[in-house]
N, C-alpha and C positions, 0 to 999 in steps of 0.2 A: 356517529357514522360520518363518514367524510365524503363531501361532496364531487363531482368530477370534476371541479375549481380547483376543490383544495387538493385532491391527489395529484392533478395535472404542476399545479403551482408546484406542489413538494418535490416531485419528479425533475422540473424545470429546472430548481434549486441547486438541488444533489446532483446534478449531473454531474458539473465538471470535478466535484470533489471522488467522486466515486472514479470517474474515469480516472483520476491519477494517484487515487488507492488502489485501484486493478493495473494498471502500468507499473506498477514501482512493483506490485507483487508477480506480474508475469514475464513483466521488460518486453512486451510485444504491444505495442501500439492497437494493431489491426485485433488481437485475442483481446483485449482490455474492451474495446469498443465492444465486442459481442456479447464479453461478461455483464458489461455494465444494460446493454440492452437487455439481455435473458434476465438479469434481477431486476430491471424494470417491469417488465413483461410479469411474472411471475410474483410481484407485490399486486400488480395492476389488478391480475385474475385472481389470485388466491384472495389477497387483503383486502382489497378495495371499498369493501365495506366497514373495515374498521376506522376506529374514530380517527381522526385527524392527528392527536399526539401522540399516536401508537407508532404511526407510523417512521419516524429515525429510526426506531430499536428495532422494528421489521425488516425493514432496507438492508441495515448493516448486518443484518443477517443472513437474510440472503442472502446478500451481497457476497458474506466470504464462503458461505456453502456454495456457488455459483463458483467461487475462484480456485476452491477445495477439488470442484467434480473439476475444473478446468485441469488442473493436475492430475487429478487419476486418471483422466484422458488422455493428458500425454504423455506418462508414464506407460499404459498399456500399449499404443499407436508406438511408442517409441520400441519398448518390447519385441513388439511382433515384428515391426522394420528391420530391427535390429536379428533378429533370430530368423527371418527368411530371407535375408539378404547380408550374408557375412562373407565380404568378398575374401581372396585367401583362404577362405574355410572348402574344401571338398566334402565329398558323401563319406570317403573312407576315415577321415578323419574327425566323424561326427560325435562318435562314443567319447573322446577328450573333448568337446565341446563342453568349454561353460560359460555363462550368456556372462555373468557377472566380469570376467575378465576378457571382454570385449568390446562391452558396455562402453563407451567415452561421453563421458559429459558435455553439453554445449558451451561451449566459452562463454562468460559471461552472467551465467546462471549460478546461485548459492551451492548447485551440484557439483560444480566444477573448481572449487575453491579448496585451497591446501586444508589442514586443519589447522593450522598457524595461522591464517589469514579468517576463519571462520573465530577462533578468538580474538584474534588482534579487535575485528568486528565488533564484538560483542562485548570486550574491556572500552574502547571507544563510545560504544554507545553508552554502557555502565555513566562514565566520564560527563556522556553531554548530558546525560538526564541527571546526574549531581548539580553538577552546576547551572543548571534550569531550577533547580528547586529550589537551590539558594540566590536565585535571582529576587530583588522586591519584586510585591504581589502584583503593581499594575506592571511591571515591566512583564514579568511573566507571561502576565493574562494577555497584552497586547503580543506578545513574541508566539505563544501559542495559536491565539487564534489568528493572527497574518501568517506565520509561516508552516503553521503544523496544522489549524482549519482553515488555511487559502481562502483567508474571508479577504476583502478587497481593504481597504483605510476604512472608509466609509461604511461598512458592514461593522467591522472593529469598533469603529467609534462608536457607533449605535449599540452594538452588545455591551459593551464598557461604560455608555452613561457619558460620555465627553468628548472633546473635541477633535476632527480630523488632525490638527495640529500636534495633540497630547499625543495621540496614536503615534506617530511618527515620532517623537521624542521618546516616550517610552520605549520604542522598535528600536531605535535607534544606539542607545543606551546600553539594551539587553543585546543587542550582538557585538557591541564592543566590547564591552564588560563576557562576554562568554569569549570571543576571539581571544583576548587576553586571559582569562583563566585556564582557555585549553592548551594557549601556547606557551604557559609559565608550565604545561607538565607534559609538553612536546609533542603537543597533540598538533600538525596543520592539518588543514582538510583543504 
């Protein structure tokens, strides 16, 4: 059972990583902050009494059923905005009404992307997670947990077993070594 030390600590932890795993999935700042607090909230009162190492694989769960309802929420909100308020649309011309082809997506959002650009996406990502795999293992492991678990050098080094120096040479390595394998198959980012 985990103490209100150890939940508060874990809580303290996860914060900023959770907050810029709910911003990357909602692209609003202000909705990310609220997700990340309601899955706080909501480990706090449901879990709180379980152990201590339960806890990651609870968060992250919440976490995305939190980011899940955030979208059926703005999905439905949007819906209804969109269906009582369609400027151009009269009463007489209600019976042609159909929500689907008035709908517009918000710039910016995976909703509003071509289906060319939703592959191009996802052949890209295909690409960088190739060549991540075939990075060596400590380049990897340090490239992972600084850039993809936003662990700080020092966080890195410590999960890694070696020095704040390595970290950074290893970092260092695996993004030039990926810069050049994405750009040998025309990939810039």
């Amino acid at each position: 059972m985990a103490t209100d030390k150890e939940l508060s600590d874990f809580l303290e932890n996860v914060e900023r990583r959770a907050f810029k795993q709910a911003a990357y999935a909602v692209r609003k700042d202000e909705a990310a902050l609220d997700i990340v607090q309601d899955a706080m909230i909501k480990l706090a009162e449901k879990y709180g009494d379980k152990p201590a190492q339960e806890l990651p694989l609870l968060f992250q769960r919440i976490l995305q059923n939190t980011i899940t309802d955030y979208f059926r929420r703005e999905k439905v909100r949007n819906t209804w905005i969109s269906f009582l308020w369609s400027p151009g649309k009269d009463r007489e011309d209600a019976e042609g009404f159909d929500m689907l082809e008035t709908y517009e997506a918000e710039d910016g959002t995976v909703a509003a992307e071509s289906s060319a650009d939703k592959v191009e996406r996802r052949q890209v990502l295909a690409a960088i997670e190739a060549e991540v795999r075939k990075l060596p293992t400590r380049q990897r492991q340090a490239f992972l947990l600084r850039y993809w678990q936003d662990m700080d050098v020092a966080e890195t080094a410590a999960a890694m077993g070696c020095s704040e120096g390595s970290v950074k040479t290893h970092c260092s390595r695996a993004t030039h070594a990926l810069a050049q394998a994405l750009r040998a198959k025309g990939i810039t980012l």
